[in-house]
C-alpha positions in Angstrom: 21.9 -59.8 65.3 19.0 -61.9 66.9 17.5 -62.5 70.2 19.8 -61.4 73.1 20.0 -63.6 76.3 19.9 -62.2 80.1 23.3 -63.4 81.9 21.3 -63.1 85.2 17.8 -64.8 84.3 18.3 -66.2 81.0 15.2 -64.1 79.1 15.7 -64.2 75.3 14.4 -61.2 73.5 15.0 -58.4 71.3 16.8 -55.0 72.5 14.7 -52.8 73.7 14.0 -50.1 76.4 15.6 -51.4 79.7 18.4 -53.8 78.3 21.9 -53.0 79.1 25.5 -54.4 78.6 28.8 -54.4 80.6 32.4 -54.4 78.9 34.4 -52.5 77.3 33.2 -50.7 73.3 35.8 -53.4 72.0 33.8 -56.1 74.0 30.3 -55.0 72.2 32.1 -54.9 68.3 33.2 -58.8 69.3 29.7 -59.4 71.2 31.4 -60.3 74.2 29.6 -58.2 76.6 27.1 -59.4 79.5 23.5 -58.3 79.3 20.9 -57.6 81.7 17.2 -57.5 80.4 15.9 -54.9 82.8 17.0 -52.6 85.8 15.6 -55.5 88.0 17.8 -58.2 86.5 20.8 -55.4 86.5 20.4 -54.6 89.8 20.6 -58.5 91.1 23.6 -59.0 89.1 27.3 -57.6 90.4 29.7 -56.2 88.8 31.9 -59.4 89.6 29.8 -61.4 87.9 29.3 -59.9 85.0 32.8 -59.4 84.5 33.4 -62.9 84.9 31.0 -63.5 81.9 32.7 -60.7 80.0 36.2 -62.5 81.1 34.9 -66.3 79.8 33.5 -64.7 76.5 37.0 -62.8 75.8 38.7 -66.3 76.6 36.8 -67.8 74.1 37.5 -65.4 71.9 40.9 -65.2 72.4 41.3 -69.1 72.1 38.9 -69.2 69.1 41.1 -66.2 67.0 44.3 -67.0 67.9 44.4 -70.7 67.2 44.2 -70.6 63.2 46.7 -67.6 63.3 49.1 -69.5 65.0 48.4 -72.7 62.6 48.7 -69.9 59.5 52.2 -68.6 61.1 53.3 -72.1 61.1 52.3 -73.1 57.7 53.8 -70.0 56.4 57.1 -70.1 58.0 57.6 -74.2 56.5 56.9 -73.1 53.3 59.2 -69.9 53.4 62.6 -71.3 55.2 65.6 -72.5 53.0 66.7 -75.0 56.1 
């Protein structure tokens, strides 16, 4: 994975010693968590917003996923029904 970004001040970077993340462990296998770079940055941030950011990234997600499943399930269902 490359640089990560700072959801409070935007830094882009490497993980190292005082990055963090807030979500779930099914959040940080999809990337979909929020990062702080430091304790400072951490500390300014809320839990609010960071789970807003977590809540816009799972949207996304969810959009992204679902949409060619539900095209697929279409497609498949044409090609399969007698009528």
């Amino acid at each position: 994975m490359g640089p990560h970004i700072c959801d409070n001040c935007g830094t882009h970077s490497e993980w190292r010693p005082g990055w963090s993340w807030y979500g779930s462990h099914i959040d940080s296998e999809d990337n979909t968590v929020a990062r702080t770079c430091s304790p400072a940055c951490r500390d300014e941030t809320t839990d609010a917003e960071l789970d807003a950011v977590v809540r816009r990234r799972r949207a996304a997600r969810d959009t992204t996923d679902l949409t060619p499943l539900r095209a697929h399930r279409t497609t498949t269902q044409e090609m399969t029904t007698d009528g």
